[in-house]
LUMPALUM-530262 format. One line per 8 residues: number of its first residue (from 1); their letters; for each residue x, y, z of N, C-alpha, C. Coordinates in nm, 3 decimals, m for minus. Example, Ala and Ser with C-alpha at 12.3 -4.5 7.8 and 13.67 -1.06 7.14 Angstrom:
2
1> AS> 1.319,m0.569,0.780,1.230,m0.450,0.780,1.320,m0.330,0.780 | 1.285,m0.225,0.708,1.367,m0.106,0.714,1.290,0.003,0.787
END
This chain:
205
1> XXXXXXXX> 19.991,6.823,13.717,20.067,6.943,13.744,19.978,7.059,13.782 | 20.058,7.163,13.809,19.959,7.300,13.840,19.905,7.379,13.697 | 19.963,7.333,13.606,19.867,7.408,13.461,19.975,7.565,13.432 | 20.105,7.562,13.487,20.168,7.610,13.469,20.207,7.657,13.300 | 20.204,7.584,13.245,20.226,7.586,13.085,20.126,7.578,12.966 | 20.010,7.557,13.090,19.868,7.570,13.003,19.847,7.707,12.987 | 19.894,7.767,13.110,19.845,7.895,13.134,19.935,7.949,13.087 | 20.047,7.962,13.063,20.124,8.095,12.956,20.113,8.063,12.833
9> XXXXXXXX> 20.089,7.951,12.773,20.078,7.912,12.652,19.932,8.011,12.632 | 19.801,7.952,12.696,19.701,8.029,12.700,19.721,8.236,12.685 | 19.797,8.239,12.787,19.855,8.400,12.738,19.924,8.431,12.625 | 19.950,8.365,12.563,20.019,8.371,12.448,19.965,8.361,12.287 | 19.873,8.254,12.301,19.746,8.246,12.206,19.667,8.407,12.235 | 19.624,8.446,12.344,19.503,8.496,12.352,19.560,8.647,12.321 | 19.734,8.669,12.359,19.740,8.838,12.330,19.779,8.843,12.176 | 19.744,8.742,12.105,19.801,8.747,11.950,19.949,8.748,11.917
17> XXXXXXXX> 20.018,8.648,12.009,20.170,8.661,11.969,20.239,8.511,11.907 | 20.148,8.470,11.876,20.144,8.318,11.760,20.032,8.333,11.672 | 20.060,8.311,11.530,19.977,8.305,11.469,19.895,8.166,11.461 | 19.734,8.205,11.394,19.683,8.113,11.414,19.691,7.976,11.346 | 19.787,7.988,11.219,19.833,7.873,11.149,19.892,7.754,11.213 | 19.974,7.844,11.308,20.059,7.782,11.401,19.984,7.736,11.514 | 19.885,7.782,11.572,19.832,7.724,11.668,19.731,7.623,11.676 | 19.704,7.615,11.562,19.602,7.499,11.461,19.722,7.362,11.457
25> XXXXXXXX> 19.799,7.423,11.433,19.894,7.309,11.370,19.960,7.244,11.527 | 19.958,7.291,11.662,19.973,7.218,11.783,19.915,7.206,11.854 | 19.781,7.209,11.796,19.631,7.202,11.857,19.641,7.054,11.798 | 19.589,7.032,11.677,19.610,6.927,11.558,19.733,6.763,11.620 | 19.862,6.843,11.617,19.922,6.751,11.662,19.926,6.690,11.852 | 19.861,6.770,11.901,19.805,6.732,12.080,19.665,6.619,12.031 | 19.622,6.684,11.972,19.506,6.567,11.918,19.526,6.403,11.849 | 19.627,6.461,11.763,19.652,6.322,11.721,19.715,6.234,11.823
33> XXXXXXXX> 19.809,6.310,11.910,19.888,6.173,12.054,19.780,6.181,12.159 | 19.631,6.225,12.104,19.529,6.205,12.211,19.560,6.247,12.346 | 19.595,6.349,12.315,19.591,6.436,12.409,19.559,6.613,12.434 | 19.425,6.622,12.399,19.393,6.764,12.316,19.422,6.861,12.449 | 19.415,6.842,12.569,19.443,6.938,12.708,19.580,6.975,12.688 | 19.659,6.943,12.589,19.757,6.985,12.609,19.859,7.045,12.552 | 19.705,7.150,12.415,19.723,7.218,12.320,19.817,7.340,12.348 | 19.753,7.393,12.487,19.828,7.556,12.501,19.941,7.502,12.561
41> XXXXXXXX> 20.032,7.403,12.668,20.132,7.365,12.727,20.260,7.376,12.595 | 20.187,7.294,12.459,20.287,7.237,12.398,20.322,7.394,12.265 | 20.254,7.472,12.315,20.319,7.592,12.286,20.460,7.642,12.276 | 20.489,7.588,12.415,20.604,7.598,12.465,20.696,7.518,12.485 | 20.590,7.362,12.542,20.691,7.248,12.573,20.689,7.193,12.428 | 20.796,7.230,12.336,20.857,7.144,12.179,20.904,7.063,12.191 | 21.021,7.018,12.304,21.056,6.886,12.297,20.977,6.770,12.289 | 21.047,6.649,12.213,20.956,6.547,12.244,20.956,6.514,12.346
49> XXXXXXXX> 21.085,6.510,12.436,21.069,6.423,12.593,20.984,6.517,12.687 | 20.978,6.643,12.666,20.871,6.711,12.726,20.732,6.708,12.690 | 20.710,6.633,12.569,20.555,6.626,12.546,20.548,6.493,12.551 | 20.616,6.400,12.593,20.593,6.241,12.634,20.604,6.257,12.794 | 20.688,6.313,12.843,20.663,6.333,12.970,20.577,6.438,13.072 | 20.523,6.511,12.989,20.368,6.527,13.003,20.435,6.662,13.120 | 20.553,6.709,13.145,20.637,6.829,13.211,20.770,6.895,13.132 | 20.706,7.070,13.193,20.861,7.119,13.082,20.995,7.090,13.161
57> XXXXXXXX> 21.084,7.086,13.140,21.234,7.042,13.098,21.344,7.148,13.087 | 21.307,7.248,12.975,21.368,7.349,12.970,21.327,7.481,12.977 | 21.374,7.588,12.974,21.368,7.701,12.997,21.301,7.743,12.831 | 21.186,7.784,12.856,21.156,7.883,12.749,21.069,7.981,12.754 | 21.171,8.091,12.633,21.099,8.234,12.637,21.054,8.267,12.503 | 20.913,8.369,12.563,20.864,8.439,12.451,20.820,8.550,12.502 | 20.847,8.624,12.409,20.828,8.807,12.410,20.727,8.812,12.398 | 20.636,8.910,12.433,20.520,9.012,12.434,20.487,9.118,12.457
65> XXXXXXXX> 20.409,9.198,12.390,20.395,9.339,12.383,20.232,9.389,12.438 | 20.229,9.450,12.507,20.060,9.509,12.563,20.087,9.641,12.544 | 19.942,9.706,12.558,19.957,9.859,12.480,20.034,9.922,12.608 | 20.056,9.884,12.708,20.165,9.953,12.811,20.268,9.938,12.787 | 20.311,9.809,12.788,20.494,9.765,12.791,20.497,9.682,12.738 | 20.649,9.611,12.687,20.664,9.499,12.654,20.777,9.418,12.774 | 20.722,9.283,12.781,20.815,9.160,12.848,20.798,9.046,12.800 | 20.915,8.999,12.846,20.921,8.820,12.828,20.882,8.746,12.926
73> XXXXXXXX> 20.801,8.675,12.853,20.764,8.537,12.975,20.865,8.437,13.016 | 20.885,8.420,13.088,21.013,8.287,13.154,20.948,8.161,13.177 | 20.934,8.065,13.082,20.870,7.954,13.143,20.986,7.825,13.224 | 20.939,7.794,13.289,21.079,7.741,13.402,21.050,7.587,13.431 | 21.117,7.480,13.425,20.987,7.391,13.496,20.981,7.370,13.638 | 20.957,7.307,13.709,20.854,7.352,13.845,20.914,7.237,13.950 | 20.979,7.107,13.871,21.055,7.002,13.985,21.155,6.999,13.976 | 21.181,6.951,14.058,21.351,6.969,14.212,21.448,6.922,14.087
81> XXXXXXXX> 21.393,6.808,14.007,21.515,6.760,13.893,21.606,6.889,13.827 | 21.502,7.007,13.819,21.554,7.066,13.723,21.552,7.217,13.784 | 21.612,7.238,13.918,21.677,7.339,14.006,21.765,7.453,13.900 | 21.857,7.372,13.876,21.953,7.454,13.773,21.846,7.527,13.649 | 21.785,7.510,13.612,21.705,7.590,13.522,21.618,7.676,13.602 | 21.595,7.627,13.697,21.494,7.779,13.796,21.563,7.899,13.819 | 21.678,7.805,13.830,21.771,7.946,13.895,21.782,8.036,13.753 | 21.813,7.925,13.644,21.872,8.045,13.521,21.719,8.127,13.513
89> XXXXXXXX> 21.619,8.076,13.543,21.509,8.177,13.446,21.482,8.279,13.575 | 21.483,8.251,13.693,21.469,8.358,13.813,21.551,8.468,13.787 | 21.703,8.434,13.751,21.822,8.542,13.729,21.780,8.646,13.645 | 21.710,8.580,13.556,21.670,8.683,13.429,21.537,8.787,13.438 | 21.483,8.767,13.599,21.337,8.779,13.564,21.322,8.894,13.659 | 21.232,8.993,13.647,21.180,9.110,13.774,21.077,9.045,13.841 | 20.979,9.001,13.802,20.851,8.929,13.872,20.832,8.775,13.887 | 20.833,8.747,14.013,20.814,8.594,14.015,20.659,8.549,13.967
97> XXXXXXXX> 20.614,8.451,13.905,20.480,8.392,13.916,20.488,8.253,13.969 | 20.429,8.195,14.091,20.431,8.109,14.120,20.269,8.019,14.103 | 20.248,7.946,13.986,20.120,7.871,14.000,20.076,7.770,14.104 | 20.015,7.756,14.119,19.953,7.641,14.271,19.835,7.579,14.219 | 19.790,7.449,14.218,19.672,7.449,14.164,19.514,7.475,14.290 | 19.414,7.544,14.256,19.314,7.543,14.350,19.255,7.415,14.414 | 19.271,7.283,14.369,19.223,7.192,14.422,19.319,7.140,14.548 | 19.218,7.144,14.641,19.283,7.156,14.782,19.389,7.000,14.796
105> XXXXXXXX> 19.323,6.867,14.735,19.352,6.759,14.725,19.515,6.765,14.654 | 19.494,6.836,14.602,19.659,6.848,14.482,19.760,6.958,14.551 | 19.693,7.070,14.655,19.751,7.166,14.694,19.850,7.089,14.814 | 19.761,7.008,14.856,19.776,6.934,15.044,19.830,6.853,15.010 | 19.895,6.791,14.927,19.938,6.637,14.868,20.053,6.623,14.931 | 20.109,6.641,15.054,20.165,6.624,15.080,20.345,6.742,15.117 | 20.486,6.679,15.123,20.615,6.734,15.156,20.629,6.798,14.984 | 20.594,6.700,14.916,20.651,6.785,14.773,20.586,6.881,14.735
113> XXXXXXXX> 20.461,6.902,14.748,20.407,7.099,14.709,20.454,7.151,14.799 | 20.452,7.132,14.886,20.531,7.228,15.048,20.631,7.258,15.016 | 20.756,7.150,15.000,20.863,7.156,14.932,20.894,7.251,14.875 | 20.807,7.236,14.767,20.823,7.294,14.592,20.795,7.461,14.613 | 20.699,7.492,14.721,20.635,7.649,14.721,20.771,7.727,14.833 | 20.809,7.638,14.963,20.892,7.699,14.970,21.025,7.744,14.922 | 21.091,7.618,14.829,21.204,7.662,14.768,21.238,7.755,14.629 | 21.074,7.727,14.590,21.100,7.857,14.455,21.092,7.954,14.512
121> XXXXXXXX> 20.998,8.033,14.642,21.009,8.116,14.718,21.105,8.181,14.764 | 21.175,8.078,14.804,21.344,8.141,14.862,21.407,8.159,14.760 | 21.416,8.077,14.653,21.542,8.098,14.552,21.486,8.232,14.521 | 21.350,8.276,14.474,21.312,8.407,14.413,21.349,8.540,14.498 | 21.331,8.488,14.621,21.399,8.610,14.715,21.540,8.623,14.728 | 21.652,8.506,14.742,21.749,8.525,14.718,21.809,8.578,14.586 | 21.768,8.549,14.487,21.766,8.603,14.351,21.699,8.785,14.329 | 21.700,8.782,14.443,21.640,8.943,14.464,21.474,8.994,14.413
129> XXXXXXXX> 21.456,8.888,14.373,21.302,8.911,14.349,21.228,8.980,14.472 | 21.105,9.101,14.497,21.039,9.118,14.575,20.917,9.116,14.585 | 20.894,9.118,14.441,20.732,9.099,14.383,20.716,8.947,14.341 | 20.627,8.865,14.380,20.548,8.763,14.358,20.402,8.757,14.325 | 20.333,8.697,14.245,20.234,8.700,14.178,20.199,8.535,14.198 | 20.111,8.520,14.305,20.078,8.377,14.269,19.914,8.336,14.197 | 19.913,8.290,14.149,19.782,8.200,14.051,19.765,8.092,14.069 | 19.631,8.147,14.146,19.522,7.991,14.206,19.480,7.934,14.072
137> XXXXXXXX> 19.551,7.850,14.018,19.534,7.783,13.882,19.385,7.725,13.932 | 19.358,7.659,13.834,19.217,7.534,13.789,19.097,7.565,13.858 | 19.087,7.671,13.878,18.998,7.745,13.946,18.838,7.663,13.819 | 18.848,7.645,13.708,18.733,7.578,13.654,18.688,7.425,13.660 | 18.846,7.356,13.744,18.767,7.226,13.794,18.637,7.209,13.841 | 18.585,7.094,13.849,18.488,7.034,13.889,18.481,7.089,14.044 | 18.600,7.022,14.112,18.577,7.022,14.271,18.617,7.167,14.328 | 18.593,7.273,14.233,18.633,7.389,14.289,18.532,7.502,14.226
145> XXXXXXXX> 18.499,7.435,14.135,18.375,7.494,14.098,18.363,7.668,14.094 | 18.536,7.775,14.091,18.490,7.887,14.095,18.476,7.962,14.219 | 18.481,7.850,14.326,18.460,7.866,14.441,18.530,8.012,14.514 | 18.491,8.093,14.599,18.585,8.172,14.660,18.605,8.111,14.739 | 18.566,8.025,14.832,18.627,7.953,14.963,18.737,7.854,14.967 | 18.725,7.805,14.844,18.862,7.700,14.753,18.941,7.816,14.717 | 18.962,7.918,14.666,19.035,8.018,14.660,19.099,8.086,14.784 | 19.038,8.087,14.852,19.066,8.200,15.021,19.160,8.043,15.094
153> XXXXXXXX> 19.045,7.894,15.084,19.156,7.833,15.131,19.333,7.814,15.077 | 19.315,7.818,14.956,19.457,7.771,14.882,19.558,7.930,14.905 | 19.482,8.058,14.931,19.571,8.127,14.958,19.631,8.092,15.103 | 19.550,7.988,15.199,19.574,8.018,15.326,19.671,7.918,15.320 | 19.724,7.808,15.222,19.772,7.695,15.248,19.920,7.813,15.220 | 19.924,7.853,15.101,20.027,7.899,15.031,20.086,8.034,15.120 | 20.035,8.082,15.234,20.077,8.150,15.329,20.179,8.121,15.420 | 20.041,7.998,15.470,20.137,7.930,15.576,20.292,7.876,15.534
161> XXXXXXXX> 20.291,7.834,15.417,20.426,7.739,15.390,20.552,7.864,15.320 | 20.456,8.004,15.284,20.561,8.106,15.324,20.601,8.198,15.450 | 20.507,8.187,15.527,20.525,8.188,15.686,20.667,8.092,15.717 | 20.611,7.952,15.694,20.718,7.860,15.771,20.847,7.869,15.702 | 20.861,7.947,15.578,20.973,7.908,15.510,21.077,8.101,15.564 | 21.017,8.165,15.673,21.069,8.261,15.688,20.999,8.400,15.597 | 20.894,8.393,15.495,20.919,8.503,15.448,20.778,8.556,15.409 | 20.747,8.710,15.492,20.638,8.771,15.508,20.568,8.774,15.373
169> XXXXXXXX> 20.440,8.760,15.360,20.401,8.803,15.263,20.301,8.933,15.272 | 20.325,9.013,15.368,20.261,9.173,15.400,20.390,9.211,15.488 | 20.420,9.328,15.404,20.542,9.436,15.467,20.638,9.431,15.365 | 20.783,9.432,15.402,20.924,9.482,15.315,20.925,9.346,15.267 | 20.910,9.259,15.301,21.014,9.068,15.261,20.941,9.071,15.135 | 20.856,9.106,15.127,20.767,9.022,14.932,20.631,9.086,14.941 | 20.621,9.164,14.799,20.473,9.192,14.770,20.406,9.095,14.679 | 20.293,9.050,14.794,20.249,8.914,14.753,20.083,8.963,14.676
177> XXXXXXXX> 20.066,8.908,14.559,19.911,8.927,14.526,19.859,8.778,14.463 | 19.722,8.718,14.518,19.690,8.660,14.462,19.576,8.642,14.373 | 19.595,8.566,14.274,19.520,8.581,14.164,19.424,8.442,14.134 | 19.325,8.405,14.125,19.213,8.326,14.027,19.208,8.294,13.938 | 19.264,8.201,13.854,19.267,8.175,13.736,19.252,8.037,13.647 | 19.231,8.035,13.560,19.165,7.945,13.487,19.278,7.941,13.371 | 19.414,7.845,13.305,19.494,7.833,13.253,19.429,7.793,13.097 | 19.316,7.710,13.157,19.280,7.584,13.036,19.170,7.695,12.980
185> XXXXXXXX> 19.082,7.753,13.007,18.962,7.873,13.018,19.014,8.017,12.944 | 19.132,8.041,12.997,19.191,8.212,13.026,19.098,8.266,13.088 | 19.052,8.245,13.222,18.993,8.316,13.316,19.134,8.380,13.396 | 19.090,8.524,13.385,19.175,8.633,13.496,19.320,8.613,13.442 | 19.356,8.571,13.299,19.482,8.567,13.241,19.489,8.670,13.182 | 19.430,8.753,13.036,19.467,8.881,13.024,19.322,8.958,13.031 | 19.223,8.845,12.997,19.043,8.914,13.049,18.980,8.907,13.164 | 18.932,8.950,13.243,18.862,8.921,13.344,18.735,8.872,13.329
193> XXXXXXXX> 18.767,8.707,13.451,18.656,8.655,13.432,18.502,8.682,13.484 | 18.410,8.640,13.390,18.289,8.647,13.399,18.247,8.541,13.534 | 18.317,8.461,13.575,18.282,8.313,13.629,18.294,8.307,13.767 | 18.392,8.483,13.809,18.421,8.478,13.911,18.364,8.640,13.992 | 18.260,8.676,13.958,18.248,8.804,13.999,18.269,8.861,14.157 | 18.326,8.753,14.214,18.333,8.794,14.348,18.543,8.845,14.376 | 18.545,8.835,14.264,18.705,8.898,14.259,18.710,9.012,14.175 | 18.765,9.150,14.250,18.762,9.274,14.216,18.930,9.305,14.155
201> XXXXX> 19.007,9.222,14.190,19.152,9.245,14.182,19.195,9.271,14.016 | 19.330,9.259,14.018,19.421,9.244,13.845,19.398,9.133,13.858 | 19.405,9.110,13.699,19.430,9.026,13.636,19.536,8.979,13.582 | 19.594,8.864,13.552,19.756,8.846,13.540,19.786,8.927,13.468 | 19.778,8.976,13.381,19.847,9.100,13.258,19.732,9.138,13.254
END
C-alpha cells in the first residue's frame, strides 16, 4: 500500500494523543502476528479483518489538538471496494490528503494507481473540497533513498493523472501542495525532516 495508515497512526503517536500504555500494547500485539511494520497502521486499523487483510475497511476518526487548532483526522480506505466510505469521510472533511507512495515502481504500476488518484480527486472536488495536500509517502525506502528527483518525479506522475482527469492543480480548480514524507520514520509529518534538507516547504501539520 501507500503507508496511508502508517502515517496517521505515526501522527498520532508523535502529537501525544494515545497514551503510551496503549501504544506498547499494539506495538506488542503487531509483533506477536509478526508483523512489527504495522505498529502505527493498527492504531487505527482494530478490526481483525483489517489487520489480517493487511488494508483499512472502515472509516476511522481521531481528534487532535496543536497549539493552533484543533481537527479530526479522517482515515478512509483507499480501494474501489470501499467507494461508499470515501465518500462518507470526504463529506465530513475541509482538506483532502491524498498519499502516493514515492517509489516510482509502485507509483507506475499500472490503471489501478491512475485509477485510484483520479477518482479520489474527483470525488474530493465534487464533494467541494479545494485544498489537497498530497504526501510523497516512503520517501525512506531503499530505492528512493530521500531522493529529490524520486520526489519531483512522483509529483510529475501525480500531475499528469490530475491533468488527464480534468483538474488544474495551479489556479481556481484545487490548491495543490506537495509534501515528502516518511509514514514509518515521521519525516515531514509533524517535525521536519533532517533527511531531506533540500525541502523548504510545510510540513503535514
Amino acid at each position: 500500500g501507500c503507508g496511508k495508515s502508517t502515517m496517521v497512526g505515526h501522527l498520532i503517536a508523535d502529537s501525544g494523543a494515545i497514551d503510551q500504555e496503549s501504544l506498547q500494547r499494539i506495538s506488542d500485539e503487531a509483533n506477536d502476528k509478526g508483523q512489527p511494520d504495522r505498529c502505527y497502521a493498527w492504531i487505527l486499523d482494530k478490526l481483525k479483518c483489517e489487520r489480517q487483510r493487511g488494508n483499512t475497511m472502515h472509516v476511522a476518526l481521531w481528534r487532535l489538538a496543536s497549539r493552533r487548532c484543533r481537527f479530526t483526522m479522517i482515515d478512509a480506505p483507499g480501494h474501489n471496494d470501499f467507494s461508499k466510505d470515501i465518500v462518507t469521510a470526504m463529506s465530513q472533511a475541509d482538506i483532502a490528503v491524498l498519499v502516493v507512495p514515492a517509489v516510482q515502481g509502485d507509483l507506475e504500476q499500472g490503471k489501478e494507481c491512475e485509477g485510484q488518484i483520479r477518482e479520489h480527486t474527483l470525488l474530493a472536488y465534487t464533494l467541494g473540497l479545494r485544498q489537497l495536500v498530497v504526501c510523497v509517502n516512503k520517501m525512506d525506502s531503499e530505492a528512493v533513498a530521500y531522493s529529490e528527483q524520486c520526489f519531483d518525479s512522483a509529483c510529475k506522475v501525480v500531475k499528469s493523472h490530475l491533468d488527464a482527469a480534468g483538474l488544474k492543480t495551479e489556479g481556481v480548480y484545487f490548491d495543490v501542495h506537495f509534501v515528502p514524507t516518511s509514514g514509518w520514520l515521521g519525516d515531514n509529518v509533524i517535525c521536519r525532516s533532517e533527511n531531506m534538507p533540500w525541502y523548504c516547504g510545510p510540513t503535514l501539520v
